[in-house]
C-alpha positions as CSV (number, residue, x, y, z in Angstrom):
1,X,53.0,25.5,18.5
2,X,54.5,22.4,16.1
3,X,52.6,20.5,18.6
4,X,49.1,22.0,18.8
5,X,49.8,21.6,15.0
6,X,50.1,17.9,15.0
7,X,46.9,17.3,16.9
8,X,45.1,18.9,14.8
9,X,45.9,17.6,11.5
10,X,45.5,14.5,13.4
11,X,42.1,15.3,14.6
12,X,41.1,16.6,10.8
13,X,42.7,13.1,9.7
14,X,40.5,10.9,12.0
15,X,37.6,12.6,10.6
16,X,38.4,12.0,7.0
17,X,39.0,8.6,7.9
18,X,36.1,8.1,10.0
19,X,33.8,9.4,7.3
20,X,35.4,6.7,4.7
21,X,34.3,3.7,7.0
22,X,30.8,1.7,7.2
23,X,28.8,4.1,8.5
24,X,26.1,3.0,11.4
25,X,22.8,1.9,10.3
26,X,20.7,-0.3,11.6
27,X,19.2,-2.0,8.0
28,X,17.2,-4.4,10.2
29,X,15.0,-1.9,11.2
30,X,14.0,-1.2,7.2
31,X,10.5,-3.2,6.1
32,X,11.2,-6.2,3.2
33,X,8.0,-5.9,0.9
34,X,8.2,-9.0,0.3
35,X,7.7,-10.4,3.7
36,X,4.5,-8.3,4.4
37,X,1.1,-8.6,1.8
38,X,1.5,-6.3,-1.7
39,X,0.3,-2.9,-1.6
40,X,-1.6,-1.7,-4.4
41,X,-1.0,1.2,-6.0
42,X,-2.1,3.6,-9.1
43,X,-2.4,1.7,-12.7
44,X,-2.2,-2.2,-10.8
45,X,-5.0,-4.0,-12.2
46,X,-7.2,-6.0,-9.5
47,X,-9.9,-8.9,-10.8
48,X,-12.1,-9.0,-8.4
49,X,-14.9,-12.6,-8.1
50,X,-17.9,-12.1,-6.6
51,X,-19.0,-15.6,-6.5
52,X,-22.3,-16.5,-8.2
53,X,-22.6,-12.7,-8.8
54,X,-20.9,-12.5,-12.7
55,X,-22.7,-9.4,-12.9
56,X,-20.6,-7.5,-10.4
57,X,-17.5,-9.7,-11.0
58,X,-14.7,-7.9,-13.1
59,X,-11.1,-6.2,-13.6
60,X,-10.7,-3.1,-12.3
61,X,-7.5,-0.2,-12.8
62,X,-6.8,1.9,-9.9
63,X,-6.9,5.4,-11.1
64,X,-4.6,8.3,-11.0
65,X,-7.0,9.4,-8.5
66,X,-6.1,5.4,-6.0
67,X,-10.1,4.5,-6.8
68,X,-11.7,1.7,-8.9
69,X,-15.1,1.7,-9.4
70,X,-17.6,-1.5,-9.0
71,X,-20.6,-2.0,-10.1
72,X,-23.5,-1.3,-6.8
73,X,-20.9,0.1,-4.6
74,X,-19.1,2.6,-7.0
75,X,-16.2,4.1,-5.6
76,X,-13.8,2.4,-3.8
77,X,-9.8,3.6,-2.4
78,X,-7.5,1.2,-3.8
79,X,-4.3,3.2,-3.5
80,X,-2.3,2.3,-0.3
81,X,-4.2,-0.3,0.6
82,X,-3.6,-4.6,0.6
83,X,-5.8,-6.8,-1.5
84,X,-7.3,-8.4,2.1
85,X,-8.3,-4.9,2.7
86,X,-10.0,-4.0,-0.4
87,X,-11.5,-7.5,-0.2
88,X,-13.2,-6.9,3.2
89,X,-14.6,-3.5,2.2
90,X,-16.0,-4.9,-0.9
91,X,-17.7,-7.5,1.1
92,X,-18.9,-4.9,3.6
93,X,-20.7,-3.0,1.3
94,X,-22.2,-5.9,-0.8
95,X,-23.5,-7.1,2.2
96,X,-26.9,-4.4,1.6
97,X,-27.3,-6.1,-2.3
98,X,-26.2,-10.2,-1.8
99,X,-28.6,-11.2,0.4
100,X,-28.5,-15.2,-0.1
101,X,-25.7,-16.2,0.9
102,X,-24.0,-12.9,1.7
103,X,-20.9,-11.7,-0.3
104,X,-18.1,-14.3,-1.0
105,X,-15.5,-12.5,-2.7
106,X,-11.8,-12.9,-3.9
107,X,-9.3,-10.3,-4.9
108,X,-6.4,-11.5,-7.4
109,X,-3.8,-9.2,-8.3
110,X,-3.3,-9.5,-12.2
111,X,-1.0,-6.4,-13.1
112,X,1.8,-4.7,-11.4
113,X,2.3,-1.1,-12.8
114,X,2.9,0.8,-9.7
115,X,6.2,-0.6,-8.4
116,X,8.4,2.5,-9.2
117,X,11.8,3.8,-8.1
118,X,14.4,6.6,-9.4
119,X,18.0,5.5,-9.8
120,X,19.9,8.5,-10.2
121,X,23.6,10.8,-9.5
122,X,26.3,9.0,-11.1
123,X,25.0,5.7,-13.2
124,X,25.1,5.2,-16.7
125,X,21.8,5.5,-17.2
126,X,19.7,7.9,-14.6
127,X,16.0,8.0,-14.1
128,X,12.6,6.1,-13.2
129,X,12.8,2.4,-13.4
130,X,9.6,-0.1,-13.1
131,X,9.8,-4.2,-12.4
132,X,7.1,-6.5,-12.2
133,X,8.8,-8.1,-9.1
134,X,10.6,-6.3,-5.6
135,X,14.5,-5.2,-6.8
136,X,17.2,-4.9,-4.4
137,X,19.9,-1.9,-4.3
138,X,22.4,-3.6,-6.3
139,X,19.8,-4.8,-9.1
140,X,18.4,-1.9,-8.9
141,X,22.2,-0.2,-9.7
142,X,22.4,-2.6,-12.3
143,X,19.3,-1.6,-13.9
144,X,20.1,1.5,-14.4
145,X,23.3,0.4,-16.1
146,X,26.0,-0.3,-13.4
147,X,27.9,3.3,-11.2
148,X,29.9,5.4,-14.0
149,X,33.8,6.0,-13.7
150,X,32.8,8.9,-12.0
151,X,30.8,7.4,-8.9
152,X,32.1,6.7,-5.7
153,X,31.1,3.1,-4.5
154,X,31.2,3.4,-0.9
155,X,28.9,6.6,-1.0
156,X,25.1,5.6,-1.9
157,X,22.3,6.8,-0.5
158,X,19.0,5.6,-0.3
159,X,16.4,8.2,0.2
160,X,13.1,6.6,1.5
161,X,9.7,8.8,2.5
162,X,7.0,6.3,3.9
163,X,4.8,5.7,7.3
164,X,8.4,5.9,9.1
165,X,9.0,9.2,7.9
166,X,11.7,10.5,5.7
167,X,15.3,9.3,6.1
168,X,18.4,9.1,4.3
169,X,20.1,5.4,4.0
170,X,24.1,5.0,4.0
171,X,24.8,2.5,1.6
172,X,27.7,1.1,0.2
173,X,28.4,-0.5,-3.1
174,X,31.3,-2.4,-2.8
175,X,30.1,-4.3,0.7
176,X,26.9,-5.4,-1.1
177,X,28.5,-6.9,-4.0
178,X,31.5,-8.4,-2.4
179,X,28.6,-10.3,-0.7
180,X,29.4,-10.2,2.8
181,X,27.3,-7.5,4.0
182,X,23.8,-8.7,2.4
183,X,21.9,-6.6,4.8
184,X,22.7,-3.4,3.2
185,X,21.3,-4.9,-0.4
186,X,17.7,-3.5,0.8
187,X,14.8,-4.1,-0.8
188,X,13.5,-1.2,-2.8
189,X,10.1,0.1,-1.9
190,X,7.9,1.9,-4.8
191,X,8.4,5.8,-4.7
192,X,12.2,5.3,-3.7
193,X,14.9,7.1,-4.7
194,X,19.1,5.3,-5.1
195,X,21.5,8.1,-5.3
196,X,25.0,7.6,-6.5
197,X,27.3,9.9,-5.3
């Protein structure tokens, strides 16, 4: 009986202990915005040329509803898409007006409004945070003004919804900022959520 005992408080031990180590994740498998083209999304602010065509040259907004609207064409989805993209519609459809020399056009990002993220759980200072340029996990933590005495550094989650699906990302704070584990300090994509535990 003592020893039937003994294994299992050792087996409830090696679990307790086993969920206080790195957990397995493969982080190489996560997309780096900034190795792939910028995404636009609502409130960025586009200038778009149409050359020798000031008349339909101009800045646009992306609305709440991911359009801008051009003068001609009219409506256009913005929202979700890369400037290249947007650029080749445009030209598509001024193909029917531009008749000399076709459609040359260029696409310039001039604002970035949309890149937004939600630090939240145990930080100093919880809630949505914007940047004009792509913020890592531990930025992102310090941001939002550092874990509070409360938090638990080696229990961070990273909740990400986006053309992978929905996941849940183990990280842990005191691996990234010790440095030696840089491929857990992901890059934050717009619409996710840190959660310190």
């Amino acid at each position: 009986m003592r020893a039937l005992a003994s294994v299992a408080l050792a087996l409830v031990a090696s679990t307790v202990l086993g969920a206080c180590g790195p957990v397995a994740y493969d982080y190489s498998k996560e997309p780096d915005p900034r190795k792939q083209e910028f995404v636009l999304g609502v409130n960025d602010t586009v200038r778009i040329n149409v050359w020798k065509n000031p008349e339909l040259s101009g800045d646009a907004r992306v609305r709440p509803d991911g359009t801008i609207t051009m003068p001609l064409i009219g409506d256009i989805k913005a929202a979700g898409r890369s400037p290249s993209s947007l650029k080749a519609e445009i030209t598509k459809r001024l193909q029917s007006y531009v008749k000399d020399e076709g459609a040359i056009v260029s696409i310039a990002v001039t604002d970035v409004n949309s890149y937004r993220f939600t630090v939240s759980g145990q930080v100093e200072k919880p809630g949505i945070q914007t940047a004009k340029y792509f913020v890592t996990a531990a930025e992102a933590i310090a941001m939002a003004g550092g874990l509070n005495r409360y938090a638990n550094p080696h229990r961070l989650v990273l909740i990400r919804n986006d053309i992978h699906g929905f996941r849940r990302i183990p990280l842990d704070y005191d691996r990234i900022s010790s440095g030696e584990h840089p491929e857990e300090n992901l890059v934050l994509m717009a619409g996710d959520t840190l959660f310190a535990q």
